[in-house]
C-alpha positions as CSV (number, residue, x, y, z in Angstrom):
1,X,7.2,-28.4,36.2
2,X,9.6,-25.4,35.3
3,X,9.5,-23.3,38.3
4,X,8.1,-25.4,41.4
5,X,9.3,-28.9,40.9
6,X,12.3,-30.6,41.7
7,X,14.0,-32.7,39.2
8,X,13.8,-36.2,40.7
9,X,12.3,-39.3,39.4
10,X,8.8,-38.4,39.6
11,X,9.0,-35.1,37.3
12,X,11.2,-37.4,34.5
13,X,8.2,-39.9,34.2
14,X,5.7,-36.9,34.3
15,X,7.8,-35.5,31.6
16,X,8.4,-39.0,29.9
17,X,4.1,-39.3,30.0
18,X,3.7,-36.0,28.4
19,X,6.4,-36.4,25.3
20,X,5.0,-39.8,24.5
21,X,1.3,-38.6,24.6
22,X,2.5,-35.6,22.1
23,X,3.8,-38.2,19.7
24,X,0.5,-40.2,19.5
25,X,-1.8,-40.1,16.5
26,X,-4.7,-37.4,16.4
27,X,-6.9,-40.5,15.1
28,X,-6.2,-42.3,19.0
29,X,-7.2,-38.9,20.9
30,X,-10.3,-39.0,18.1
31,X,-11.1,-43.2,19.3
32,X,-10.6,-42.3,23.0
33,X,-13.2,-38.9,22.3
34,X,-15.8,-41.4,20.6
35,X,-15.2,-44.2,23.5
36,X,-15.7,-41.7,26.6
37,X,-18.9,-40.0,24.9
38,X,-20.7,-42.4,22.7
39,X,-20.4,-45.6,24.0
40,X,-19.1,-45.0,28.1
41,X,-21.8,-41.9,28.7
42,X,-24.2,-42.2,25.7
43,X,-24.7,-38.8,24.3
44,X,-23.6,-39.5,20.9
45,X,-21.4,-37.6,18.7
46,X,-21.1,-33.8,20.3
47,X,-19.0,-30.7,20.1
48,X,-18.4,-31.3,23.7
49,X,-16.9,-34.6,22.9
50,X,-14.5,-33.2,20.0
51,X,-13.6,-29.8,22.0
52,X,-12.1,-32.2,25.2
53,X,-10.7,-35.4,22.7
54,X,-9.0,-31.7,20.9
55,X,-8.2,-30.3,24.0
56,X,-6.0,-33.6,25.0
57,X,-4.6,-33.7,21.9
58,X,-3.1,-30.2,22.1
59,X,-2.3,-30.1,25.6
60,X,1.1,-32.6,25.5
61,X,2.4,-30.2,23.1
62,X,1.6,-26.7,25.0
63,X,2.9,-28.3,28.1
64,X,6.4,-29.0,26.6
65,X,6.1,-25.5,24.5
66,X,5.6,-23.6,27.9
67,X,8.3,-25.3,30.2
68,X,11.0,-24.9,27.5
69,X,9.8,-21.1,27.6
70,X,9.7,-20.8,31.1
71,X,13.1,-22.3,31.4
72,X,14.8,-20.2,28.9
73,X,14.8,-17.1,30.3
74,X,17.9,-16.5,31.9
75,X,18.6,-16.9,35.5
76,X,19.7,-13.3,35.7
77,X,16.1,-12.3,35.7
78,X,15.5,-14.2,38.8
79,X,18.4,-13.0,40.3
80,X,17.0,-9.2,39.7
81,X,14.0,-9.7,40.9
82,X,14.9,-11.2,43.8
83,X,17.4,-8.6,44.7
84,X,14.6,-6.2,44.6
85,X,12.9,-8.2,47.1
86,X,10.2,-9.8,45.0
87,X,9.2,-13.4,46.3
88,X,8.9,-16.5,44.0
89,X,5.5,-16.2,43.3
90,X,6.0,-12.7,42.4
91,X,9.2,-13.2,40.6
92,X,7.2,-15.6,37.8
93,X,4.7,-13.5,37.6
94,X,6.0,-9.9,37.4
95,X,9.5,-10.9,35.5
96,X,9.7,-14.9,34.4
97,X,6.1,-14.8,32.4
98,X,6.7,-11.9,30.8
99,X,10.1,-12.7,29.5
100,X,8.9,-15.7,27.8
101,X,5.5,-14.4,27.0
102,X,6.4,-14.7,23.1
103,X,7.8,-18.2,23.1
104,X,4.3,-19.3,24.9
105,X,2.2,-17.1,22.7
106,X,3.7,-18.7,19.5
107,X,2.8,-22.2,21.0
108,X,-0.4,-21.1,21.8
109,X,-1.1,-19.9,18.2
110,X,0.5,-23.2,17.0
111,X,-1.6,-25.7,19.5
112,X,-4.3,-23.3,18.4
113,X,-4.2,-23.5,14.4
114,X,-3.5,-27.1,14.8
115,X,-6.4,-27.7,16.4
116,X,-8.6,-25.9,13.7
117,X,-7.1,-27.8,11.5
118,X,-7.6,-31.1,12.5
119,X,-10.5,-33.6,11.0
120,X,-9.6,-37.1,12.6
121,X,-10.5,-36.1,16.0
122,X,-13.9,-33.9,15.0
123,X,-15.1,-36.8,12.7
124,X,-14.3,-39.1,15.1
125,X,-16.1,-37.4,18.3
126,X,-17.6,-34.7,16.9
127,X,-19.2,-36.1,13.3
128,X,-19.6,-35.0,9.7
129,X,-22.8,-33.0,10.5
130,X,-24.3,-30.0,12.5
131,X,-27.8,-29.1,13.9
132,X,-28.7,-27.2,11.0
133,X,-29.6,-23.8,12.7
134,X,-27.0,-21.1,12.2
135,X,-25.6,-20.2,15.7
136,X,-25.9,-23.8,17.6
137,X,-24.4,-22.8,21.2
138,X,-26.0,-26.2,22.5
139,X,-22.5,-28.2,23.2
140,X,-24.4,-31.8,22.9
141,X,-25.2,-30.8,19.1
142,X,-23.0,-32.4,16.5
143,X,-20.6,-30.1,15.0
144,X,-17.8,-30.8,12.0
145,X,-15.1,-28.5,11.3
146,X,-14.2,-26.5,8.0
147,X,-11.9,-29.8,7.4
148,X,-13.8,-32.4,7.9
149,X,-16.9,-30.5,5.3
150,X,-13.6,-30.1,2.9
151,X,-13.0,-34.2,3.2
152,X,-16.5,-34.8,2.8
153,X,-16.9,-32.7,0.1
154,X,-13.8,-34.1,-1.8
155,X,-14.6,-37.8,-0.9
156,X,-18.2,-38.0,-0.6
157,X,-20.2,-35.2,-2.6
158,X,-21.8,-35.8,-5.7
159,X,-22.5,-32.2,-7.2
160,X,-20.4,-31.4,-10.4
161,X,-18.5,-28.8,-9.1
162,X,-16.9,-30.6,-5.9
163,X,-13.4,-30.4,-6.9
164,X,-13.9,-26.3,-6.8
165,X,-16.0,-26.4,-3.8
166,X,-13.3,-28.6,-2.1
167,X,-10.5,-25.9,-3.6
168,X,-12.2,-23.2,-2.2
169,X,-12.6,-24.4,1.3
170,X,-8.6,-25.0,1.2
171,X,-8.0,-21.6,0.8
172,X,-10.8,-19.7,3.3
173,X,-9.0,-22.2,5.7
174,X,-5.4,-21.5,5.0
175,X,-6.7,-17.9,5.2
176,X,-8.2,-18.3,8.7
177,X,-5.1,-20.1,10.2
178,X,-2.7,-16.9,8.8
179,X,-5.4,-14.4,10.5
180,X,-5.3,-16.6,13.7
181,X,-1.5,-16.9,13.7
182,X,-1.3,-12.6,13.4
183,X,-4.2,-12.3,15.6
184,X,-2.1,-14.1,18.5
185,X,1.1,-12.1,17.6
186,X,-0.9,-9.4,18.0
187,X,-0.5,-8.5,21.6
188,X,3.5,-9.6,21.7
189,X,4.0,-7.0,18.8
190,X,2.1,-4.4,21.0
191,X,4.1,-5.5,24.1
192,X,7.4,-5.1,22.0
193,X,6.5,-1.7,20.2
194,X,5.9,-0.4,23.9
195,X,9.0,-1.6,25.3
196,X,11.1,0.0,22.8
197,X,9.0,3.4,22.6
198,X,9.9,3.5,26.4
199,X,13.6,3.2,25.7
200,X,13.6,5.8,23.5
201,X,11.8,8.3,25.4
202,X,14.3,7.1,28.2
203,X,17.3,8.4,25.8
204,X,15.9,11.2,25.2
């Protein structure tokens, strides 16, 4: 869409589709999840089911995040690279990607926490329970998320001390979506402290 495609009619009502599937409710991506995998192939509420409803969710927004990215960089780095002789494929590769590798890692990170985040779509496809063994890597085994156990919890439980259960669970998960959001800087950070060590030596 940024690099390849021609702007005509046909990429304005690809783009059209995407923006108005990233405006629609997680709860409709949650409903189409539970639709597909309970009641069209029968295999009941499954991590499967919540990991592709999630995936669809998510993907609208990364798609728009990563062609505004890609068509940032300035047509100058194109130019350079193809006076060197690189071709097109080379070109977004070698000097296009790399330029906007921070712009599409901090829509990564935020499709990613967002997605951690979410409940509608896990209790809708995935469900409010797990397996019960510890590490379940069978992907037709229900599985709810840290949000969905802190909405049950706050809603549902009937132990005395919900309310600091429910508090707690707030904060291990607002700590595990700032250690995912530097975790996914991570390698830009790197990238950038390289960059500007080999400009220095290059002074030198």
């Amino acid at each position: 869409m940024a690099e390849y495609a021609s702007d005509n009619r046909l990429t304005e009502v690809i783009r059209a589709c995407v923006e108005s599937l990233a405006s629609v409710p997680s709860i409709v991506f949650g409903l189409f999840g539970y639709v597909l995998f309970v009641d069209v192939f029968q295999i009941g509420l499954t991590i499967l089911g919540a990991s592709v409803a999630l995936s669809l969710l998510n993907l609208p927004v990364l798609t728009r995040v990563t062609e505004e990215a890609l068509r940032a960089v300035p047509v100058d780095v194109r130019e350079a690279s193809y006076a060197l002789g690189a071709t097109k494929s080379q070109t977004i590769i070698k000097a296009v990607i790399p330029a906007a590798l921070s712009a599409i890692v901090t829509g990564i990170s935020l499709a990613a926490c967002r997605a951690f985040g979410e409940s509608a779509v896990i209790l809708l496809a995935g469900g409010t329970g797990t397996s019960g063994e510890m590490w379940d890597f069978n992907l037709l085994s229900p599985g709810g998320n840290l949000p969905v156990y802190l909405w049950y919890v706050q809603s549902e439980a009937l132990v005395p001390d919900a309310k600091e259960i429910a508090e707690k669970s707030a904060a291990v998960l607002v700590c595990i979506i700032l250690l995912m959001s530097t975790f996914f800087r991570i390698p830009v950070w790197w990238r950038e402290f390289r960059f500007k060590r080999k400009i220095l030596l290059r002074r030198k």
